[in-house]
N, C-alpha and C positions, 0 to 999 in steps of 0.2 A: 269798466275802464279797459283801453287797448291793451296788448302783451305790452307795446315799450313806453306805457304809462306806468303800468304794473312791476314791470323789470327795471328796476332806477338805481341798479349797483353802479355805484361813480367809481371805478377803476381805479385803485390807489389810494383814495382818499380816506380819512373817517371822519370821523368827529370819535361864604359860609358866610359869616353871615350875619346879616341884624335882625333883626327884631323878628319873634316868631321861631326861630329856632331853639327848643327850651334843652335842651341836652347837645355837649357834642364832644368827642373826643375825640384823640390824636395820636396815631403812633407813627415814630418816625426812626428810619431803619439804616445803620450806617452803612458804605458799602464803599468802593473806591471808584475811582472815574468822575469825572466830569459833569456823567447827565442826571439831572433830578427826576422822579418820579414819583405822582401825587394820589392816590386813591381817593374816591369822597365816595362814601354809602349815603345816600340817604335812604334811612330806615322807615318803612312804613308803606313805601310803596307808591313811586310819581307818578301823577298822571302825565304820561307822555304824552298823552291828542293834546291839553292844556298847554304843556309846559312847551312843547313842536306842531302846532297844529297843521291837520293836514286841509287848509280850508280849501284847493285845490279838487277834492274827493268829492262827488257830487255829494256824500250820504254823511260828511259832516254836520253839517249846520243840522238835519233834521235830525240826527241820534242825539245830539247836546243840547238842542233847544235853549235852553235859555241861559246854558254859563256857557254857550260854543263863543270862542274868540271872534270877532268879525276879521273879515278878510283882510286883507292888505290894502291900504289906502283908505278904510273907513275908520271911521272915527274911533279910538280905542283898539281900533286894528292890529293885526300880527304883521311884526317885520321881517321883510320879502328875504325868504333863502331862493326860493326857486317857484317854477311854477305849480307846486302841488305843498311844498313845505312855506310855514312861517315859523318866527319866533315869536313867545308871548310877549308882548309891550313891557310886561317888567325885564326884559333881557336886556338891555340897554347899554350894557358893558360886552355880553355876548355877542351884541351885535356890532359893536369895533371891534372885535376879535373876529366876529366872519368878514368886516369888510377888508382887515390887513391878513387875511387869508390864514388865523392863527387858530380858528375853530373849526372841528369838523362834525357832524352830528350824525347817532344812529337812530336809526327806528325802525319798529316793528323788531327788534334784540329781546332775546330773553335769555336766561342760565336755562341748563336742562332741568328745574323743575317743575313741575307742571303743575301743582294743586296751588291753594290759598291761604294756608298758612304763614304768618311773617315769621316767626321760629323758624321752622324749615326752609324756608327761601332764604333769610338769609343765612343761611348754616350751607347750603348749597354754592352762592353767591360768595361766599369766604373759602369754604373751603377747597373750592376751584374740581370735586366728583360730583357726579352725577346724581347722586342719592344724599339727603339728608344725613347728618349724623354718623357719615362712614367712617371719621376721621377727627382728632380732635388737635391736627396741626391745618395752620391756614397756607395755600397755595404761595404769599408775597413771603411769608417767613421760608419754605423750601427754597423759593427763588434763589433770596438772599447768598445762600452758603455760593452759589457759582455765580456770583457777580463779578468775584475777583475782589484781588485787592491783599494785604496784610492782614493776618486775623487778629482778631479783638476781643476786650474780654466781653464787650456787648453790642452787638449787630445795631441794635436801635435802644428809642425809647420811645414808651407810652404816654400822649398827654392825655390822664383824665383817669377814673377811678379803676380803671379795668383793661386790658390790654383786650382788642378785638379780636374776634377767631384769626382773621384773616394773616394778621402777624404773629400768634403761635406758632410754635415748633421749635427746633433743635439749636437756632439762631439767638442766641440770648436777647432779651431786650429792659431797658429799663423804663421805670416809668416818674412822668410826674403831674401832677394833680393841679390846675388851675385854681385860682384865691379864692375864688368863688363858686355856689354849687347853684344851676337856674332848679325852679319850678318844675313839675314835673305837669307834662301836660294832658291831654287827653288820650291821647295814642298811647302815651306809657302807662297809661291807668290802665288802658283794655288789655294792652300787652299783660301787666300785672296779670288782672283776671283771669287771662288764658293759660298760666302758668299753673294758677292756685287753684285752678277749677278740680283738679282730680284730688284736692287733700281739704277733706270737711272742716280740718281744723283753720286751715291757714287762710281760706276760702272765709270760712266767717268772719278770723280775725282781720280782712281786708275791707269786707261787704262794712263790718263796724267803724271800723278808719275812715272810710268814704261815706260814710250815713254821718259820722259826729263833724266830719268835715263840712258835707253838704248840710247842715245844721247852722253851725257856727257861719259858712256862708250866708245861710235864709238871713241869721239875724241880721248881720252886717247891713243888709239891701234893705231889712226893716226897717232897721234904723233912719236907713236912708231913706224911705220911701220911696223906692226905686228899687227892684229886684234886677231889671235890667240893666241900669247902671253899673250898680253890685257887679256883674256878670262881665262888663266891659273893662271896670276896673281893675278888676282880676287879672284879665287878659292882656289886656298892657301892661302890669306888670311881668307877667308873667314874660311877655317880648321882652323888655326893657332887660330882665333879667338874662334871656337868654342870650341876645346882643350882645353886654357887656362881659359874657365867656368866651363868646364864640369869638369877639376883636380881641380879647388876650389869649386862645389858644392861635388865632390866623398868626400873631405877631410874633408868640413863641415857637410858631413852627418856620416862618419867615428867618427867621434869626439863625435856630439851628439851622436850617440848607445852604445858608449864607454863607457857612464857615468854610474853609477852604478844606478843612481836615475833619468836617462837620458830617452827617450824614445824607444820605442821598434819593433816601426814600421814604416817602408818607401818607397816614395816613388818616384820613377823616373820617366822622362818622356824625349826621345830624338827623334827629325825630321830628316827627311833626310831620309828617308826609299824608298821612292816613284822612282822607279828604273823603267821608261818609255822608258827608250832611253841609250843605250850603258853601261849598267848593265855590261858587261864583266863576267868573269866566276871567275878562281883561279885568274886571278890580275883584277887590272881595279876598278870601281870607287864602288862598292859594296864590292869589296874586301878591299878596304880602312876603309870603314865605318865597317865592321864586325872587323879589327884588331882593330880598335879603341875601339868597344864594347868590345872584348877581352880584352884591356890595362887595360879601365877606374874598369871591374869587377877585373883585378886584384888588382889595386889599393885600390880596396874597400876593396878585402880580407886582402891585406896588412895594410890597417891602422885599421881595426876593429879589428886586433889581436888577442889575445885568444879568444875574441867575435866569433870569425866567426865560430869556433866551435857549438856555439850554435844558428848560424844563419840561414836561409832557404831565395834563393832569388829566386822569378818565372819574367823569361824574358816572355814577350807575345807582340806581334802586334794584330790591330783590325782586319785584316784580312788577307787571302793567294794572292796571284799572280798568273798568269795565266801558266797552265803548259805548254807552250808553246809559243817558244820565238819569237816577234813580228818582224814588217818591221825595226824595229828601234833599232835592238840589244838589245831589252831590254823587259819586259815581264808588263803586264796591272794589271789591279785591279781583285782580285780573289776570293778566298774562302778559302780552306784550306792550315795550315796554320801548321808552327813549334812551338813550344814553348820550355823553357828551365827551370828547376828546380834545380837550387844548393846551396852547401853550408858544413857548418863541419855537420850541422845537419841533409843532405838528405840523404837515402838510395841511393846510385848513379849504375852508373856503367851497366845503364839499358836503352833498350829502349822503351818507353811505346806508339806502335801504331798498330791500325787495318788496317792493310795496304792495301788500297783498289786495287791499282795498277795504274798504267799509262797509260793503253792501251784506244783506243780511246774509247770503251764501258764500260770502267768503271770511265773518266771524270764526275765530275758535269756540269751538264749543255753543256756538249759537248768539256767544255774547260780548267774547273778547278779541282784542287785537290778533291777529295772528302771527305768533313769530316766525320770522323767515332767516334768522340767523343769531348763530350761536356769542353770547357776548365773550365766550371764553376764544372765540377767535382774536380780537380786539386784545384781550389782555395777551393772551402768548404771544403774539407780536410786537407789542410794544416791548414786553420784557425781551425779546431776540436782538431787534432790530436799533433800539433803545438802550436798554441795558448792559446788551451781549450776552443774557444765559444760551448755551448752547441750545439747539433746540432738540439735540436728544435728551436732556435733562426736563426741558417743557414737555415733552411729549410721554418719559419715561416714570417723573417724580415728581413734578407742578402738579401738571393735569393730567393724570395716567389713564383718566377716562376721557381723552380726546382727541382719540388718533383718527376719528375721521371729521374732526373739525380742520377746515383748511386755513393757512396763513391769509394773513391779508399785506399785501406788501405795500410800499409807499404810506403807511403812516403818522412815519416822522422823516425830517428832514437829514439827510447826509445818512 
């Protein structure tokens, strides 16, 4: 690639769900003023070449092979950001939000951690230091206290069984739990296992839960004469279920930001991301999960109504995927990584990435995206420019390990 195909910093600019999403929680954090602010984790790890493909890159199509997105104007094709960027065909709502200038998009962004771990990425990713596990309050809850405003006996609330790292700390918050609990999916299974794996007892007590599990499945499919059916069934369930959480937390957090005296920041969290084996490309089972994320953001836009106007929401995972697709259809744990900026209140319409390229000498590590910019740039700005926290409080006590990450100005709008 040329230097100013490579060099694609756009000046100013940046950048939930149905079916397929089997977990998701919510905290939302009250604070005074006017502007909303949205956080969404997706846990597991997006593929960002998928989810933004770069089909512009000569060494695309040939590292994906057979789940690379086709280009722009081919059939099943990605929709045109630019001439190196597309959006995946399930963006569809995304892509009215970049064409009224209300989306901006990052890529080749990661947090400073560098390994493969989802524990640790996003423990990095939450808690806005440098190093896993330094801290046990999250960056959006520190924010909080200098937002301003009248103090309260609770900054936020949590929707969903467990408040996130990322809104821990000193900021009270409360919580509440939607009607209903989804299915737990594959990603959370392996998550499970990588927790349990150093405790022999708890380790087996799991291995037997998912052996009498996978049992009780076999029969089922017996019955049916059909093991793969069995397998599908499941699976739709299992969306159907996740769906109808993920529409009653979108709606319950729509509601609260609505309120005039209601609060003003939030935040998401959905699994499913972890895309090891038969990821697919324009269809296929990522492509489900990204229309989903599509639905659930439109939804959001639709119920927060003239609010969204004055809203800013940043999409991010803890980390990229590997730029090149495995034995198994599907792509591994990575590094660099997409991110997504929208809203009435973003400058959109832009794509903000140092684009290192594809080719096998300018891989990390021989295999992954390379990051060319820090995602906590992205977040201390929005909170500055957006929010108003001072930015010696960003710089001091948010993210105290990020004084030589630079602002990124023009963001948001006003």
């Amino acid at each position: 690639m040329t230097d100013a195909s490579r060099r694609r910093f756009l000046a100013g600019g940046l950048a939930l769900s149905a079916g397929g999403l089997a977990m998701s929680r919510l905290a939302l954090a009250a604070a005074d003023g006017e502007q909303r602010f949205v956080f969404v984790i997706l846990r597991g790890a997006l593929d960002g070449l998928t989810a933004v493909p770069p089909v512009g890159d000569p060494a695309y199509a040939g590292l994906r092979r057979e789940i690379a997105v086709p280009p722009v104007g081919a059939e099943g094709g990605a929709l045109r950001l630019d001439g190196t960027f597309g959006l995946h065909p399930s963006f569809g709502f995304l892509g009215e939000l970049w064409q009224a200038r209300q989306l901006a998009v990052l890529h080749a962004v990661a947090s400073p951690y560098r390994e493969r771990s989802h524990f640790d990425g996003q423990d990095v990713l939450e808690s806005g230091l440098a190093r896993p596990h330094a801290t046990q309050t999250g960056w959006l809850n520190r924010a909080l206290a200098q937002i301003g405003g009248a103090p309260r006996r609770e900054a936020g609330v949590a929707l969903g069984a467990n408040i996130p790292l990322v809104m821990r700390g000193p900021s009270a918050v409360a919580s509440w739990s939607p009607s209903r609990l989804a299915m737990l999916d594959d990603d959370t299974l392996q998550r499970l296992g990588d927790l349990y794996a150093g405790d022999p007892l708890l380790s087996q007590r799991l291995a037997d839960a998912l052996s009498a599990d996978a049992i009780a499945m076999s029969a089922r499919a017996d019955a049916a004469q059909d093991a793969e059916a069995g397998m599908a069934v499941k699976a739709g369930a299992a969306r159907q279920a996740g769906a109808a959480q993920v529409i009653e937390t979108v709606k319950a957090a729509a509601g609260f930001l609505r309120r005039p005296d209601g609060p003003r920041v939030a935040v998401f969290d959905t699994t499913g991301w972890d895309t090891h084996a038969n990821e697919g490309g324009a269809q296929g089972q990522l492509a489900l999960r990204l229309r989903a994320l599509d639905a659930g953001l439109r939804s959001l836009r639709d119920g927060l109504g003239p609010v969204w106007d004055r809203t800013a929401v940043l999409v991010a995972t803890e980390f990229g995927r590997t730029a090149a697709v495995n034995g198994t259809r599907g792509t591994d744990h990575g590094t660099g990584a997409a991110a997504f900026l929208l809203g009435g209140a973003v400058q959109g319409g832009r794509v903000i990435a140092d684009w290192p390229g594809l080719s096998a000498s300018s891989l990390y590590a021989g295999r992954d995206l390379a990051p060319t910019q820090d995602l906590r740039a992205v977040m201390k700005s929005v909170l500055r420019d957006h929010l108003g926290v001072p930015q010696r409080h960003l710089d001091g006590v948010v993210f105290p390990d990020s004084g030589g990450v630079p602002y990124l100005n023009g963001l948001v709008r006003g």
